[in-house]
Structures are given as structure tokens and as C-alpha cells.
One Martini backbone bead per residue (centre of mass of N, CA, C, O) as a GRO file, in nm:
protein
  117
    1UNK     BB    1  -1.611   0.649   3.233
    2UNK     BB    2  -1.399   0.582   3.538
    3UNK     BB    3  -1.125   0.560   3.298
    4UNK     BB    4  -0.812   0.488   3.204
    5UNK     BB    5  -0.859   0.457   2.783
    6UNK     BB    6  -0.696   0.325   2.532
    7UNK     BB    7  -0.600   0.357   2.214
    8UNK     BB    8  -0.468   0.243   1.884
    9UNK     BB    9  -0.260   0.293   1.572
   10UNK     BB   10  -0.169   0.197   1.309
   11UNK     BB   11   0.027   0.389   1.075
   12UNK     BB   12   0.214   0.534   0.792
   13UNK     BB   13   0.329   0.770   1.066
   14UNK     BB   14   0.243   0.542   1.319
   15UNK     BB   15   0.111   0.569   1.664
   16UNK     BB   16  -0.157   0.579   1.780
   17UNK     BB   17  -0.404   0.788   1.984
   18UNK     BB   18  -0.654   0.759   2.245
   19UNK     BB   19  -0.900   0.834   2.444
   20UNK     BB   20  -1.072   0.773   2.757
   21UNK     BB   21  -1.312   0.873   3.005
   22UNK     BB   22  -1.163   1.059   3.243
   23UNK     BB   23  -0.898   1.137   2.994
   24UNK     BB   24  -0.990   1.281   2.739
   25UNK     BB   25  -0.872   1.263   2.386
   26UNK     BB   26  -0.736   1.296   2.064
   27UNK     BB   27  -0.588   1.199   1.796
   28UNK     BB   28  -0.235   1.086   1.810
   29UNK     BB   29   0.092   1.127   1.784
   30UNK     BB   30   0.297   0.907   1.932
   31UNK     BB   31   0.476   0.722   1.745
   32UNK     BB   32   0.728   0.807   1.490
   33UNK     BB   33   0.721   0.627   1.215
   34UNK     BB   34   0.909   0.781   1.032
   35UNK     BB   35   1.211   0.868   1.138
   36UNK     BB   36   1.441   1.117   1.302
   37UNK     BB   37   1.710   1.213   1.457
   38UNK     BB   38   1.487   1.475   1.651
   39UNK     BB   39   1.200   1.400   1.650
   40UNK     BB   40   0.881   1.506   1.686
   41UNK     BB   41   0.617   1.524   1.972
   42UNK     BB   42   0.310   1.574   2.065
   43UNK     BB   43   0.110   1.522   2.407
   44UNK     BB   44  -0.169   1.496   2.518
   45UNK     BB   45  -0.338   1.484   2.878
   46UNK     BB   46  -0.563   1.679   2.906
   47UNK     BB   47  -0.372   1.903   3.049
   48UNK     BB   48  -0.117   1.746   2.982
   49UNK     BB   49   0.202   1.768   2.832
   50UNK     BB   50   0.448   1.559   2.606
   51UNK     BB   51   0.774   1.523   2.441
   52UNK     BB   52   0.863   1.355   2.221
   53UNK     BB   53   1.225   1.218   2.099
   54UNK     BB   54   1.409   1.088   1.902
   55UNK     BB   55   1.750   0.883   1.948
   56UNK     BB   56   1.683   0.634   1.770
   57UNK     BB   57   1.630   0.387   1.544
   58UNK     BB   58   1.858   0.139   1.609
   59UNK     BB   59   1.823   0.019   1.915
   60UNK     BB   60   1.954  -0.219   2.113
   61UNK     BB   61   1.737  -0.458   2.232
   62UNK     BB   62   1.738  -0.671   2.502
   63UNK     BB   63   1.513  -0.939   2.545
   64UNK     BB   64   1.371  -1.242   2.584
   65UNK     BB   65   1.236  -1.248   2.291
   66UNK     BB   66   1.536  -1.129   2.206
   67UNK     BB   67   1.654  -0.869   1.918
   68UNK     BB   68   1.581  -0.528   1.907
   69UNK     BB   69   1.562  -0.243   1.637
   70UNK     BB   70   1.489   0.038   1.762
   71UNK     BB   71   1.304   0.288   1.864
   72UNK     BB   72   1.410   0.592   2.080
   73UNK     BB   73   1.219   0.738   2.298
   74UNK     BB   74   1.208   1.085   2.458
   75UNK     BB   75   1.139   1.332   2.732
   76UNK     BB   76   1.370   1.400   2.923
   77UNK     BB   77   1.313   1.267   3.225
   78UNK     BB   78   1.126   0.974   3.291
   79UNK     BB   79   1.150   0.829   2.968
   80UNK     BB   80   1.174   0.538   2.784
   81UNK     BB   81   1.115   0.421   2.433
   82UNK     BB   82   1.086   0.105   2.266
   83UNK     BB   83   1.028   0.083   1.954
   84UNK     BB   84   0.890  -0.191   1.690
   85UNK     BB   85   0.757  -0.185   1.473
   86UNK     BB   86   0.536  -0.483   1.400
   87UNK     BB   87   0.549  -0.513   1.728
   88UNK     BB   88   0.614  -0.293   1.941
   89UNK     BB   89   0.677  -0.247   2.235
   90UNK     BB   90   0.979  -0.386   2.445
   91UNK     BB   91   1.040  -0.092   2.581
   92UNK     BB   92   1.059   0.070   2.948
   93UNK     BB   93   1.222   0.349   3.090
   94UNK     BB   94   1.218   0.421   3.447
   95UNK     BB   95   1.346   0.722   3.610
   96UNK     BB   96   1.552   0.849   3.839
   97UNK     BB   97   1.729   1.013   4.121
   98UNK     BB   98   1.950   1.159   4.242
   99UNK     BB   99   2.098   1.417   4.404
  100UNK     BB  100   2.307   1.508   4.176
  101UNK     BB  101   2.181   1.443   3.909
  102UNK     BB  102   2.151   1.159   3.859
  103UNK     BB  103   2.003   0.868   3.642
  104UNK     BB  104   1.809   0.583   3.691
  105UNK     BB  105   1.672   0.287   3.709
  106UNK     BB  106   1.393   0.192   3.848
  107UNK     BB  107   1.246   0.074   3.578
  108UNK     BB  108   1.156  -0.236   3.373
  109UNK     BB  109   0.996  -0.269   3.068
  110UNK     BB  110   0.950  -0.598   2.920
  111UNK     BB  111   0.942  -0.845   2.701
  112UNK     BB  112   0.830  -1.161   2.665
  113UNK     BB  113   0.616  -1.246   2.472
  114UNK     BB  114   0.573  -1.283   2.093
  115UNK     BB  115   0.332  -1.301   1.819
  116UNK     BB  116   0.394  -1.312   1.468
  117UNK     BB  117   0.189  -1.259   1.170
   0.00000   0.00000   0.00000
């Protein structure tokens, strides 16, 4: 198709992902978990990829639907994301700058209401 499609899969070793569409990709370990604070992944989207690192294993995020002890993935430029195995992203922080080279959150997607089975 003429979209950018991804699809998702949990396994053992963390969150899988593929492409498909205008921007296909081979599946990879897109957040790994279990892991440690500084284990990194390596993510191709097309021609470009990110290093996403781990900065923390139980990182209390307060959203809507509650408080979770998530891990927290950077890119170390412009996102940070929040996810809690079982459950999925919770929270990403995507960052602005200042002209001083200081960093703002200037977006924050948060979960608002989810249903675990």
C-alpha cells in the first residue's frame, strides 16, 4: 500500500515490530525487556534508524489510568518512551529545545483508559 504500517509482537525477549507499506522493514527487537539499565537496541525504518537505550527499568509514570513502574527507552535527541511490559506504552515524552540547548517536553502522549485481560 501507499502507508506507513507497522505491526507489533510481544515475545520473550521484548516488543517486536515490522514494517510495511511505503517504508518496509525486516521484524526487530524494537523495546527490549528483560533488560538493563544501558542495554540498547538498533531500529532501521527505510533508510534511517535509531538507538533506542534503556535509562531505567521501574520509572513511576502517573497517567489516567493510574501508576506504573515502567521502563524507559531514549533515543537520547527527541523521545523518550515509557513502556510496561503486559500492559504497553504508557507514556513518550517527544522533546523541543531551547535556543541555550536546554530540552522541554513540548508533546506528552499518555495512556487514558486500558483494559487488561
Amino acid at each position: 500500500g501507499n502507508s506507513f504500517e507497522r505491526v507489533y509482537a510481544n515475545r520473550a525477549d521484548g516488543l517486536w515490530t515490522r514494517g510495511f507499506g511505503i517504508i518496509p522493514y525486516p521484524p526487530q527487537l524494537y523495546y527490549k525487556y528483560p533488560g538493563r539499565v544501558g542495554d540498547t537496541t538498533n531500529i532501521s525504518f527505510g533508510t534511517s534508524s535509531i538507538q533506542l537505550v534503556i535509562t531505567s527499568t521501574a520509572y513511576p509514570v502517573n497517567v489516567p489510568n493510574g501508576q506504573f513502574y515502567s521502563y524507559s527507552y531514549s533515543d537520547n535527541v527527541m523521545t523518550v518512551d515509557y513502556f510496561t511490559p503486559g500492559t504497553g506504552r504508557v507514556c513518550q515524552d517527544v522533546f523541543g529545545w531551547y535556543a541555550e540547548g536546554r530540552r522541554y517536553i513540548a508533546i506528552r502522549h499518555v495512556l487514558v483508559q486500558c483494559t487488561l485481560n
